[in-house]
N, CA, C and O atoms as a GROMACS GRO file, in nm:
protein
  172
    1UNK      N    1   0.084  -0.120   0.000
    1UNK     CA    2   0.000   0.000   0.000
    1UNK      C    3   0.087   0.125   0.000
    1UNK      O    4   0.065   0.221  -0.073
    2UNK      N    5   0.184   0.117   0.082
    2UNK     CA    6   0.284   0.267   0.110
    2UNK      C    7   0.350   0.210  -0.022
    2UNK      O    8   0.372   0.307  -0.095
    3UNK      N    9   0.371   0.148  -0.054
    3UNK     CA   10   0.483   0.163  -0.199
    3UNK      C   11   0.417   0.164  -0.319
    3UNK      O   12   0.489   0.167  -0.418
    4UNK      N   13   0.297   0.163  -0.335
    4UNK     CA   14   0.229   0.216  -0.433
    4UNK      C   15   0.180   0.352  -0.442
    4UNK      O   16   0.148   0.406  -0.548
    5UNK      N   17   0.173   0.428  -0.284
    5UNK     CA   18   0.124   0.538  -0.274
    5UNK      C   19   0.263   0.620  -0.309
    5UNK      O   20   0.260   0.731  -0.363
    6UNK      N   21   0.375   0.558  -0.273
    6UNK     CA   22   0.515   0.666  -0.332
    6UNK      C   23   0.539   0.622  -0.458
    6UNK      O   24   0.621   0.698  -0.510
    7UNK      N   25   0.495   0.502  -0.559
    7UNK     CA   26   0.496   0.536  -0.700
    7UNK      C   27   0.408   0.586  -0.768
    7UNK      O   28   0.413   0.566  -0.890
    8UNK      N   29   0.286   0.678  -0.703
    8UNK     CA   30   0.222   0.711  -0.754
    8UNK      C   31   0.236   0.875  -0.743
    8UNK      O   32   0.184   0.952  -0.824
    9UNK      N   33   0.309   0.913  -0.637
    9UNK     CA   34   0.300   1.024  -0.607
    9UNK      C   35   0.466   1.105  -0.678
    9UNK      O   36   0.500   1.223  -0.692
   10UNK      N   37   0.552   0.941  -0.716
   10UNK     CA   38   0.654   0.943  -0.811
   10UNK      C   39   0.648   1.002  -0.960
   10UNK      O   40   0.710   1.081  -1.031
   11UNK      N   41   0.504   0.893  -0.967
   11UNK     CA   42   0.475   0.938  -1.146
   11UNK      C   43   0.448   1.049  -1.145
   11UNK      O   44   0.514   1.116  -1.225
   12UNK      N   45   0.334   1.133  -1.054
   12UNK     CA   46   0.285   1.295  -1.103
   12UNK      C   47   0.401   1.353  -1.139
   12UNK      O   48   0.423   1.411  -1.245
   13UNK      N   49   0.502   1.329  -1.015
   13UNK     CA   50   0.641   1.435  -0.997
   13UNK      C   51   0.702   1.442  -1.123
   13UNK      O   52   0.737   1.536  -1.195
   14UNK      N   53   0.706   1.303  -1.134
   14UNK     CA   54   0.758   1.271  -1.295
   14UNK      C   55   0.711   1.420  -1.423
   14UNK      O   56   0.771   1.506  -1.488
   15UNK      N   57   0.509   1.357  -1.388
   15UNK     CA   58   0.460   1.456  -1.500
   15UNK      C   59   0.474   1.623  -1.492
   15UNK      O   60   0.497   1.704  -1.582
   16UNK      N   61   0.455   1.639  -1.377
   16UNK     CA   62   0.484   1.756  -1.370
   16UNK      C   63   0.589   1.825  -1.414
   16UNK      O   64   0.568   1.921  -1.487
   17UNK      N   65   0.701   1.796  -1.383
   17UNK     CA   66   0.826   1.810  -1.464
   17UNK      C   67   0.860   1.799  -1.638
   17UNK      O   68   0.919   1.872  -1.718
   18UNK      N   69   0.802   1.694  -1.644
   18UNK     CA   70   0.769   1.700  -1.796
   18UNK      C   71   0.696   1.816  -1.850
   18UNK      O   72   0.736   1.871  -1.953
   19UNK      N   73   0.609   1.850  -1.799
   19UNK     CA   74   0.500   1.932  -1.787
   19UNK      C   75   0.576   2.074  -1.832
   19UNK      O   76   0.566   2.132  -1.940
   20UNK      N   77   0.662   2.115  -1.708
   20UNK     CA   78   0.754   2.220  -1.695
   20UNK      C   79   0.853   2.236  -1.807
   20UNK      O   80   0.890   2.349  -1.838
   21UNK      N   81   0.883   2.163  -1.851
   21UNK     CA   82   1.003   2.164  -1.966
   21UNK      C   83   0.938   2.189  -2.074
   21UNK      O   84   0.999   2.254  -2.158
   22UNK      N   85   0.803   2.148  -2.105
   22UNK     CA   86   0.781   2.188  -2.248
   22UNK      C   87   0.726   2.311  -2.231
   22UNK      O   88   0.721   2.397  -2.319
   23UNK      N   89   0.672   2.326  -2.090
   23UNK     CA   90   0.658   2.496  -2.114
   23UNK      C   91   0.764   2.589  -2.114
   23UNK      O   92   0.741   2.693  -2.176
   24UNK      N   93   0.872   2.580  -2.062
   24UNK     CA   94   0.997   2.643  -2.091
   24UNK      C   95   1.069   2.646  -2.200
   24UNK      O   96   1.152   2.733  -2.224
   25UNK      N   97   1.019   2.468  -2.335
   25UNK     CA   98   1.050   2.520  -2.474
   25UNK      C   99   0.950   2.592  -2.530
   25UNK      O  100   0.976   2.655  -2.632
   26UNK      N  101   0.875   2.595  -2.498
   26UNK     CA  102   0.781   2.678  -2.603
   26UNK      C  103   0.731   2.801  -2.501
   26UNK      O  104   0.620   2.793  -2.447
   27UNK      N  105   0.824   2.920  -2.477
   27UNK     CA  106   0.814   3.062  -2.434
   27UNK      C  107   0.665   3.107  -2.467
   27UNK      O  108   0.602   3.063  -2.563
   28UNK      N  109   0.626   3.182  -2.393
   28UNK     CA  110   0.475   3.262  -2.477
   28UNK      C  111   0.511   3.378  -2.503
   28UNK      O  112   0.499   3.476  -2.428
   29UNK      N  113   0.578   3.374  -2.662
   29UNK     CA  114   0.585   3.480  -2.743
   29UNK      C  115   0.466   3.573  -2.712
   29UNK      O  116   0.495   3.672  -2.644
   30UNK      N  117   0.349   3.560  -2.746
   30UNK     CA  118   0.256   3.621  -2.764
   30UNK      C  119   0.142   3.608  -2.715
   30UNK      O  120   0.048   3.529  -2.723
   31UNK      N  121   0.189   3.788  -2.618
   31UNK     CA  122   0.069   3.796  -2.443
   31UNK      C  123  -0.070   3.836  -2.500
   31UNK      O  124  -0.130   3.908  -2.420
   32UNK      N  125  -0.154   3.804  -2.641
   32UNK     CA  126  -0.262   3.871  -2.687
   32UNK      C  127  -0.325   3.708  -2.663
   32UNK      O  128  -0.441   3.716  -2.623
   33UNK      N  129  -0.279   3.568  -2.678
   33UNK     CA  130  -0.319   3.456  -2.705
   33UNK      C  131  -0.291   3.405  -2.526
   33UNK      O  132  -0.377   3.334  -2.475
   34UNK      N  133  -0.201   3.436  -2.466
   34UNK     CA  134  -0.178   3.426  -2.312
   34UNK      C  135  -0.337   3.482  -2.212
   34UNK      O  136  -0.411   3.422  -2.135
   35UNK      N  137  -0.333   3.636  -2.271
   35UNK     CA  138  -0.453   3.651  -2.193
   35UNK      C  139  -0.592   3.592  -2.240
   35UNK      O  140  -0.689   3.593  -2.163
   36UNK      N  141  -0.600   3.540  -2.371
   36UNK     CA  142  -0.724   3.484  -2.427
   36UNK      C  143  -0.708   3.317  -2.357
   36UNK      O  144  -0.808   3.246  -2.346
   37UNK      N  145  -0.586   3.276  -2.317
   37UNK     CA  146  -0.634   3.177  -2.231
   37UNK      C  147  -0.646   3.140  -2.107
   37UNK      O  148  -0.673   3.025  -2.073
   38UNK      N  149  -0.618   3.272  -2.003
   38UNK     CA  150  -0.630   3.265  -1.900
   38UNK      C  151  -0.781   3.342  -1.881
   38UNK      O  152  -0.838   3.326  -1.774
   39UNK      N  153  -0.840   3.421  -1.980
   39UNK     CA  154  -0.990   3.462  -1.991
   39UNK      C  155  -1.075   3.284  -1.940
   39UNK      O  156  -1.155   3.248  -1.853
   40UNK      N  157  -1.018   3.234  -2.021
   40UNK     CA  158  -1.085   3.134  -2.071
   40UNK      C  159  -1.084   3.020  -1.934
   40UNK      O  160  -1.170   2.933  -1.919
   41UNK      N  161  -0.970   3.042  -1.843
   41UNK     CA  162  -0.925   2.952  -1.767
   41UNK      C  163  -1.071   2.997  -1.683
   41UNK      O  164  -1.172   2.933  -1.653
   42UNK      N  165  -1.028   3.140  -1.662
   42UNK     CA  166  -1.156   3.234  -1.535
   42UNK      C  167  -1.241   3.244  -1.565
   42UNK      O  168  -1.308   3.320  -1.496
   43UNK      N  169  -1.298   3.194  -1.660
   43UNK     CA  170  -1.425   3.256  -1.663
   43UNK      C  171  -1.582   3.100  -1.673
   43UNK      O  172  -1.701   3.132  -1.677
   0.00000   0.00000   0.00000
């Protein structure tokens, strides 16, 4: 049970990180499409 709950809490870490890197390759050039998706997040 505990060693499934730390490979599971392994994998997110995993994704998250993954997660992070492709947002750091792909910069957001362009804050007109940034705020149209954080509209979108809030609303």
């Amino acid at each position: 049970m505990l060693i499934e709950i730390l490979l599971g809490t392994l994998v997110l870490i995993e994704l998250m990180n993954t997660l992070l890197r492709v947002i750091k390759l792909f910069p957001p050039n362009e804050p007109p499409l940034d705020d149209e998706i954080r509209r979108r997040m809030y609303s």
